[in-house]
Steps between C-alpha positions, in 0.01 A plus 500: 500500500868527351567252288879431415474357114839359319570706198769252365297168577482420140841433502404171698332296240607144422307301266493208618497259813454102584196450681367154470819356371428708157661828384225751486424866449559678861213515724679806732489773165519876458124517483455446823627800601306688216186386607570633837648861360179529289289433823664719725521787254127429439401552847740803558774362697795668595759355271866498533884422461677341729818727598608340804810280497455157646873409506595512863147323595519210216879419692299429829266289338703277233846379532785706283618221228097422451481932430797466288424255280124620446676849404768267266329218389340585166914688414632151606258303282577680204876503583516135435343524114382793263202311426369455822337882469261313374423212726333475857720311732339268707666289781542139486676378778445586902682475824230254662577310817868363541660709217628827655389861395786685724781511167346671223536371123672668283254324194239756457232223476605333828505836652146579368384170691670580814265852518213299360218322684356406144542538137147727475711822608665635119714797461569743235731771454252756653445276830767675694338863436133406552544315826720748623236781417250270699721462804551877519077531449514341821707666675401823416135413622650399816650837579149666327302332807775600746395896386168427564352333232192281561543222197786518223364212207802364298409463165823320392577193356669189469341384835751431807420276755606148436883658476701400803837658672682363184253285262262612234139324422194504386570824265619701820845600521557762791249509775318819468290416809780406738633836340238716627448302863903558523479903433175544703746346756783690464263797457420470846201274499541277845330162339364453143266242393479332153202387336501261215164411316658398170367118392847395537665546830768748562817256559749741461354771731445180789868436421657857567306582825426137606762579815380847561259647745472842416316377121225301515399277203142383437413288199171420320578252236424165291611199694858425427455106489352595147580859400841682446726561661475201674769432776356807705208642612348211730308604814772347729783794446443738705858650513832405667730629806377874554201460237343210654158563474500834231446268225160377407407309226127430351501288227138409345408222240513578134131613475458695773157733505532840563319455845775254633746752347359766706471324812876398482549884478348602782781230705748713304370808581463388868880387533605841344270684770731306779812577331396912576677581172571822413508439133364220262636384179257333317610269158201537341483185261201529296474141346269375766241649221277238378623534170873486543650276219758320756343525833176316649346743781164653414484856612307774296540813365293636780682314750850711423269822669390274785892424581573904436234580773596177767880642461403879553294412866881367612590880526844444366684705265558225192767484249282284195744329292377312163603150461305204330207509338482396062193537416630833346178674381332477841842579691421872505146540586572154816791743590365858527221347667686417781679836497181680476333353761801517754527867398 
């Protein structure tokens, strides 16, 4: 399969981020994608550089002063002092209910909140670069399947799919999913379905297409009453105006076997079979593994080539795009399982 891998993801690499109320070393790292590399290139993947340019798509998925101040942000921090080169901004205030978000700050910390769901999402100089790379991953695997291509894997990090039309979150930035749905779309794909089996559900992709009938979103994921993100991803949104009923949500208790897992899937796989998509987008989240430091489903190693086989009898053409999953040394092998088996 033809893997798209980001040559300049190193350039993404914060060192730290509050989880638990602490400041700790980042759980969303440049190993990740090593792990993966060193998998795919042991297994004799087709691997690649993105040289599509996901511009005109990215302005049909997020909003133009969200775009510009992701491309201007880490300039503007280091604007306002020399010695903030060295320092990871984090936001401290946000725009919550009653406080308007429609005038944009022109404090650089009150403007980080206002594109911030949380304060777990730092930047660095490189951030721009990287995301951008991963954004044009996307939609150069989009325009791959619309020449014919069976399964394009996206080998890119940071992940993508808790960003919203103009809010970053849970290390995701631009929505590389809602990228690819978007250019299989404006490739000439009639309706596109999503499918999200990351631990933690896919807000930001729900948000983007949640009035939309042509994209389908489908979500396996922890149960938001206890697991981030949250305020989304509860089985009673099933979309709005023209994309009533192309949202589902299946959120599972912390805990969840793999055979529970798996039977949730096959209502997924069933809704997508309905939809008579012409494309899917899968964001394949790999910390359902059993050992994933921040996540609590209990899939196997050997349950990543059981989900690569279930998702090859849909018959669709797939666009795989890599999101969570930080248990970094088994990333790779859970990941080209998947891809293997589809394939």
């Amino acid at each position: 399969m033809i893997t798209f891998f980001g040559n300049l993801h190193e350039g993404h690499a914060p060192a730290s981020e509050f989880y638990r109320g602490e400041l700790v070393p980042c759980f969303e790292k440049p190993a990740r994608a090593h792990y993966v590399q060193a998998q795919l290139a042991l297994r004799g993947h087709d691997v690649r550089t993105p040289a599509a340019d996901s511009r005109a798509v990215l302005a049909r998925i997020h909003t133009p002063r969200y775009l510009q101040f992701l491309e201007t942000a880490w300039q503007q921090w280091g604007a306002l002092d020399t010695a903030n080169a060295a320092v990871q901004p984090f936001p401290s205030v946000w725009p919550v209910r009653g406080l308007r978000s429609d005038v944009e700050p022109v404090n650089f910390i009150a403007k980080l909140g206002l594109y911030s769901m949380d304060n777990g999402t730092p930047l660095v100089e490189g951030t721009w670069r990287v995301i951008k790379q991963a954004a044009d991953a996307a939609a150069h695997a989009a325009q791959l399947i619309g020449q014919g291509e069976r399964g394009v894997f996206c080998a890119t990090r940071p992940p993508g799919h808790h960003a919203g039309a103009d809010f970053m979150g849970g290390y995701c930035f631009l929505n590389n999913a809602a990228v690819a749905a978007q250019a299989l779309r404006d490739g000439g794909c009639e309706r596109v379905a999503i499918l999200d089996v990351d631990f933690h559900h896919g807000n930001g992709t729900q948000e983007i297409f949640y009035d939309r009938a042509d994209v389908l979103f489908v979500s396996l994921h922890g149960d938001p009453l206890t697991e981030y993100p949250f305020y989304l991803g509860h089985a009673d949104e099933r979309g709005h105006g023209a994309g009533e009923g192309f949202n589902l949500n299946l959120p599972m208790p912390a805990g969840t076997p793999a055979d529970r897992w798996f039977a949730a899937l096959e209502v997924a796989c069933e809704r997508i079979v309905r939809h008579r998509a012409d494309a899917l987008v899968v964001s394949l989240g790999l910390d359902t593994f059993e050992g994933d430091p921040i996540s609590k489903f209990k899939l196997s190693t050997a349950d990543y080539s059981r989900l690569g086989e279930r998702l090859k009898r849909l018959g669709l053409p797939a666009v795989f795009i890599l999101e969570g999953g930080y248990a970094a040394a088994q990333l790779g092998v859970n990941a080209v399982n998947v891809i293997d088996a589809f394939e």
